[in-house]
Structures are given as C-alpha cells and as structure tokens.
C-alpha positions in Angstrom: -12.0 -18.7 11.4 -13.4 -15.6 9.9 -13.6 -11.9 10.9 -16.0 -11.1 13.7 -16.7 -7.5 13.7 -16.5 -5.0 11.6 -13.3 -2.4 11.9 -12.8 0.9 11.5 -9.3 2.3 11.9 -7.3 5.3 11.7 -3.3 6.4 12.0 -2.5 9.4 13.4 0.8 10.7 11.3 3.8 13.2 12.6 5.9 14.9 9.8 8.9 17.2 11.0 11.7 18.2 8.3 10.5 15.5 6.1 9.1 14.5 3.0 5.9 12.0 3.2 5.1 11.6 0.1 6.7 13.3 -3.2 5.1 14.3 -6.4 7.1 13.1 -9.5 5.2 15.0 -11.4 6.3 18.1 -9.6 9.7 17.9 -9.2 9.1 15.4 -6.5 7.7 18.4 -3.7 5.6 17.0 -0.9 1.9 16.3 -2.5 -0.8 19.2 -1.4 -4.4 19.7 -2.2 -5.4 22.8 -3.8 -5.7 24.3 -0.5 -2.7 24.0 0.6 -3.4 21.0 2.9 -0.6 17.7 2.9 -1.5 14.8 1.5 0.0 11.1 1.5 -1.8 8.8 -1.1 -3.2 5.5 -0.1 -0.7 3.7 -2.3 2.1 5.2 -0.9 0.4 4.1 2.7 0.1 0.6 1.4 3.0 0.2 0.0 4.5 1.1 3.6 2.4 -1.5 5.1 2.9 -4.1 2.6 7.2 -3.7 3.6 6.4 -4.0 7.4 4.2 -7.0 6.7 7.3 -8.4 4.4 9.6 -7.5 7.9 6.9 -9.9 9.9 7.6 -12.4 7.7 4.1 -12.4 5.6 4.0 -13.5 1.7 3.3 -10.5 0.1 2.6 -10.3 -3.7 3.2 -7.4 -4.8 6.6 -6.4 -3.6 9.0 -3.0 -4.9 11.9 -3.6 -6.5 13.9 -2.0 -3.4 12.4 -4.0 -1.1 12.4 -7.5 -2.9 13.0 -10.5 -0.7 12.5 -13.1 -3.2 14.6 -13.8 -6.8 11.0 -12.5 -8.8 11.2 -9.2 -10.6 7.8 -9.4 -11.5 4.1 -9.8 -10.3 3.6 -12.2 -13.1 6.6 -14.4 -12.1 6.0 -14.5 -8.4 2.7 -15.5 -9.2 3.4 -18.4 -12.0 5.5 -19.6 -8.9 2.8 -20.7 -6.5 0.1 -20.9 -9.2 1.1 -23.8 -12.1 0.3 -24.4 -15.4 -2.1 -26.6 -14.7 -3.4 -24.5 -11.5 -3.8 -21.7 -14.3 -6.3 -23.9 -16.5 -8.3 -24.1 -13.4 -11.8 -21.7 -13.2 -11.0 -17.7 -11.8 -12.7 -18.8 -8.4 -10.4 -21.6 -7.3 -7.4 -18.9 -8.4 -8.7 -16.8 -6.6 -8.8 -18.6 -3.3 -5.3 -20.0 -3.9 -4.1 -16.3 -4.3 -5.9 -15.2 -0.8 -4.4 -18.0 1.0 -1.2 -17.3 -0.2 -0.3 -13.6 -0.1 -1.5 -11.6 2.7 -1.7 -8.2 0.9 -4.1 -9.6 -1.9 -6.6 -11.3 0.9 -6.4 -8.0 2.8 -6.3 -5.6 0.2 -7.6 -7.0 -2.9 -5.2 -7.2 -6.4 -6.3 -7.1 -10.2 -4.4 -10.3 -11.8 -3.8 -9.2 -15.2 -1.3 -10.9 -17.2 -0.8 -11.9 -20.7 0.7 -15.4 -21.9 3.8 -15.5 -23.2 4.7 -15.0 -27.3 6.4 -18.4 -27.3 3.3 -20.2 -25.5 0.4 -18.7 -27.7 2.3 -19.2 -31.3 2.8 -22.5 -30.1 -0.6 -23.2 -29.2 -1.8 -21.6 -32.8 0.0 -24.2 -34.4 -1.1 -27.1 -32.6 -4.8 -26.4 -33.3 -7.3 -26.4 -36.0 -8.8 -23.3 -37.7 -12.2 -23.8 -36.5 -10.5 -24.8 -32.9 -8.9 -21.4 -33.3 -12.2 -19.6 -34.0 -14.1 -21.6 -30.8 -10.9 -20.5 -28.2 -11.6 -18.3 -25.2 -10.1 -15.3 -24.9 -10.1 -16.0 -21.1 -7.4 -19.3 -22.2 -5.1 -16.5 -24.1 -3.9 -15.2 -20.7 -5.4 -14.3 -17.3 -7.6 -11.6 -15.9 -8.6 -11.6 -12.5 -10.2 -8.7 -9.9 -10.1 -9.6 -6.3 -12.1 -6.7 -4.0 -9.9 -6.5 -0.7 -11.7 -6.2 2.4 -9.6 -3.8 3.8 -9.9 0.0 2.2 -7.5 2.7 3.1 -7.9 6.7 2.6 -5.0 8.9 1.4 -4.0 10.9 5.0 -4.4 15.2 4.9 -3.1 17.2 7.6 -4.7 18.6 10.1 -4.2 22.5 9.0 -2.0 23.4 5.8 1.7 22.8 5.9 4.7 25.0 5.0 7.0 23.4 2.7 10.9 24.1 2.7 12.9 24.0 -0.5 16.5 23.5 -0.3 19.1 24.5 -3.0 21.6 21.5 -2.7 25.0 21.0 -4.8 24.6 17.3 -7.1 27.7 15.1 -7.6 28.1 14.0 -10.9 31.8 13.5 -11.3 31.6 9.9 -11.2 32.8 9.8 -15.0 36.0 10.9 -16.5 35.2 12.8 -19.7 37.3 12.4 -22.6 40.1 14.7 -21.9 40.7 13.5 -18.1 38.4 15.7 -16.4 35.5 15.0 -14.5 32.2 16.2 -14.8 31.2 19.6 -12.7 28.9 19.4 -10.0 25.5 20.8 -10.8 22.5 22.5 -8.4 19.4 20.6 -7.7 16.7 21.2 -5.1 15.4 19.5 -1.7 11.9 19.3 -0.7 10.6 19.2 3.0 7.3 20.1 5.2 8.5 22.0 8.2 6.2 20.2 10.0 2.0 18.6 9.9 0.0 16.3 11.0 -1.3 14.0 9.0 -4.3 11.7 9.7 -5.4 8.7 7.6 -8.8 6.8 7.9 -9.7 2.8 6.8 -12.3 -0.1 7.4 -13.0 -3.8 7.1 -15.4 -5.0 5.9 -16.8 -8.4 7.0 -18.7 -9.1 3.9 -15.6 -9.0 1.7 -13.1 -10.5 4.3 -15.7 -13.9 4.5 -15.0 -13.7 0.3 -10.9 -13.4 0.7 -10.6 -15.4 3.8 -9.0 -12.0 5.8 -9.6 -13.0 9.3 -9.3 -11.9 13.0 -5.7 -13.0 13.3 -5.0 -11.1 10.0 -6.5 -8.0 11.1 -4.1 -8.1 14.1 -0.8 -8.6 12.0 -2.6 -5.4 10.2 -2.8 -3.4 13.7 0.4 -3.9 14.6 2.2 -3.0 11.3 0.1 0.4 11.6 1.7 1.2 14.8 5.1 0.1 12.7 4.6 2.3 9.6 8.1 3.8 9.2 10.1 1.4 10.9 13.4 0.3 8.4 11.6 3.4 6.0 14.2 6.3 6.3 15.5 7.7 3.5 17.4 10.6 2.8 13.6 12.6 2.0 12.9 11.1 5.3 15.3 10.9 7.9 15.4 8.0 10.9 13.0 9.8 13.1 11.3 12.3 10.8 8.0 10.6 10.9 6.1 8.9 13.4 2.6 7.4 14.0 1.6 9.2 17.3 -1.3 6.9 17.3 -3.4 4.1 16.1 -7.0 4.8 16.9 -8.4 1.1 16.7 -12.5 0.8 16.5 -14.6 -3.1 17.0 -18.3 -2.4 16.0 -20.1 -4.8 18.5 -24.1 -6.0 17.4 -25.0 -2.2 16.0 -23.3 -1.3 13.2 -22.4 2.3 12.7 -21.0 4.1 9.5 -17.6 4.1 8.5 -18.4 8.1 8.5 -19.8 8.3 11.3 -17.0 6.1 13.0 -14.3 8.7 11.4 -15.9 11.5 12.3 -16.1 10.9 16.1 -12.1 11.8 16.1 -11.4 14.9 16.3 -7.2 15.7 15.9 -5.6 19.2 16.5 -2.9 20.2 14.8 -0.1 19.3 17.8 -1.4 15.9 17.2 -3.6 15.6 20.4 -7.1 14.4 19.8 -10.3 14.0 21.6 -13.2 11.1 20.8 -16.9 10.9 20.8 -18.7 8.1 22.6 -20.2 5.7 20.2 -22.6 3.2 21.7 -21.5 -0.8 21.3 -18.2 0.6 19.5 -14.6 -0.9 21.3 -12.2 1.6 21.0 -8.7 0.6 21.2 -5.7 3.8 21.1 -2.1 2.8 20.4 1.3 3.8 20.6 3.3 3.2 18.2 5.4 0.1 18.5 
C-alpha cells in the first residue's frame, strides 16, 4: 500500500497567555518576525508531533531527552539498536529502507544519518590492516552518512495579525544550597514571557513522489491527521499552561486526478484573526475540516 493522493494540510493554532515557541537567543521571548508577527518554527511543530506520535504508540527516532521512552540517550544508539553491525556493512539503500520501516518520523519526515564510528572500533581496524589496505579504504566504511528526503514538509506557523507580548517580572528561588556560613542563598528577579493572545496558522504537504521512496502510506498519513488535531495534548508547561493553546482546526485537503499547487491549495484559506476562516472552491480537491481531538 502506498499513498494515493497528494495532501495538503494546514493547522489552525489558538495562543491565549502563553508562550508557543521561545527564543533562546533572546531571553527565551515568544519568536516574532521583524514585523511584529508570531512565529512557531517547524521544528518546534515537529517535535510536538513526533511526542503525540510517541503517545500513539509509533517508533519514533528521534526522541527529546524529556520525552524519552526507551533506555537510548542518543540518535546514534537507538539507531545501532535496530540496525547491526553487519546491517551497517550493508549498501545506504537497504539502510535506508530498514530505517523507513522502522521509525515513523524518518519515513514521514525524512532524517540525515550522520554518525561517526567509534575511537575504539577504527584504531582497531587500523591495526588489523595493511598500509596499502589503509590507503584503498572508503571513507564511507569509517562511519555512516545517510540523507533520507521526507515526504511530508511542514511550514513554521505566523499569526494572523501581530501579537502583543506580556513580560512578567517574577521572584527566582535559589535557596536550595546552604552557603558556607548556614545561610541560604537570596532569591533573585527573573522575567516571564507571554503573547496575550494570536492566532497562529501553519501550512504542509505530501508528496506522493517521495512517500513511494520512504514507504509513507495512506494509513500513515491518517496517524499524521489525527496527531494534528492532538498537538498539545500531554504539552503544558509552565510557558504554556493546560489549556493555553489549542488547534481550533485541522483543514485537511485530498487532490483527486488534477493536481493543484501546494500554493494555490494554501492560499484558498483565508483565517481572520478570531480564528474563523472561510475557503475557496477548488475543483477535484476533498476538503476535510477538523476539530480538534
């Protein structure tokens, strides 16, 4: 089974007192464009989906440290763990279709395999060859390097109009040491970051071409659908509350025999800034709008 139709998707995003997104590289505020319009990055959108699809029970490779579910700390070590030494020897083409069959995120979304072997393994290996076997060696056999293009692509989500963002002086506890002379530690100031409130809205596609390449399928691309319309379930935190943000919609598209463009696709969804939204007839597009789950 393969995919049938091409898709085009998009999330529509609520944010009230919350943060979607934060900047480390600016004191952790809510990211903005230089207009003054929010903005979630696709990675942090994909790593949201990747958790949900980890709730549903699918094998996802790459996996946050906060939201681990297996004993691996690493990419490299989950993926020695389905993929042997002797698997490893094997040609970039059969690794790459035992990596799609395996985890769902790098059939859906692609991954870049990169890995280095181990110290021990390549002075061993140096040892236990010739000078002119050294000289003849791969540099493909010194480690792995693999790129896997994802069928599935996802935009980073802007609001609808620009967003006000709070900032909140807040008192630190530090006093978790004793110092020296039997004190603790004083409590310092630090400061919160929140948008009032936006709408956000986030576009993506599949692409059959790629998907027949990975082995993404139609029953893949409805796991995918459904952990859309769960996006922030199990992700509150205390920069985003149980309730702060919500997907107010999943606007699902199934080009039929005429395929359109992804842009022109997009384009026929028109979101105001209360989150309602109106859409443009496309002929021999299926057009599916859902609530969140």
């Amino acid at each position: 089974m393969s995919l049938s139709n091409k898709i085009d998707f998009a999330i529509i995003i609520s944010v009230n007192n919350a943060n979607p997104n934060g900047d480390p590289l600016n004191g952790n505020r809510p990211r903005t464009n230089y207009d003054g319009y929010g903005e979630m990055s696709d990675v942090c959108i994909k790593r949201k989906l990747r958790n949900r699809l980890l709730d549903s029970g699918e094998k996802i490779l790459v996996q946050s440290n906060d939201y681990r579910i297996d004993e691996y700390e690493s990419i490299q070590g989950r993926y020695s763990s389905v993929i042997s030494q002797k698997q490893q020897k094997m040609n970039s083409t059969d690794q790459v279709k035992i990596a799609c069959s395996t985890w769902f995120d790098v059939r859906a979304f692609g991954q870049v395999l990169a890995f280095k072997k181990a110290e021990k393994e390549t002075k061993k290996e140096s040892e236990s060859i010739t000078e002119s076997e050294s000289e003849t060696k791969k540099e493909s056999e010194k480690g792995l390097s693999i790129s896997i293009r994802g069928p599935v692509s996802i935009q980073s989500a802007f609001s609808v109009e620009t967003v006000d963002i709070s900032t909140l002086q807040i008192t630190k506890s530090l006093n978790n040491m004793i110092k020296d002379n039997g004190t603790r530690a004083k409590d310092t100031m630090g400061e919160k970051h929140r948008v009032d409130r936006g709408v956000y809205v986030t576009y993506g596609s599949i692409n059959r071409q790629l998907a027949e390449k990975t082995g993404f399928n139609d029953n893949d691309a409805k796991i995918l659908k459904t952990a859309m319309r769960k996006l922030f379930d199990n992700d509150e935190s205390s920069a985003r509350p149980a309730g702060s943000m919500e997907v107010l919609k999943v606007i699902w598209w199934t080009h039929g025999g005429c395929v359109l463009s992804s842009a022109k696709v997009h384009r026929s969804l028109n979101v105001n800034p209360d989150g309602t939204y109106s859409l443009d007839a496309l002929e021999g597009i299926e057009v599916e709008e859902l609530e969140s789950l």
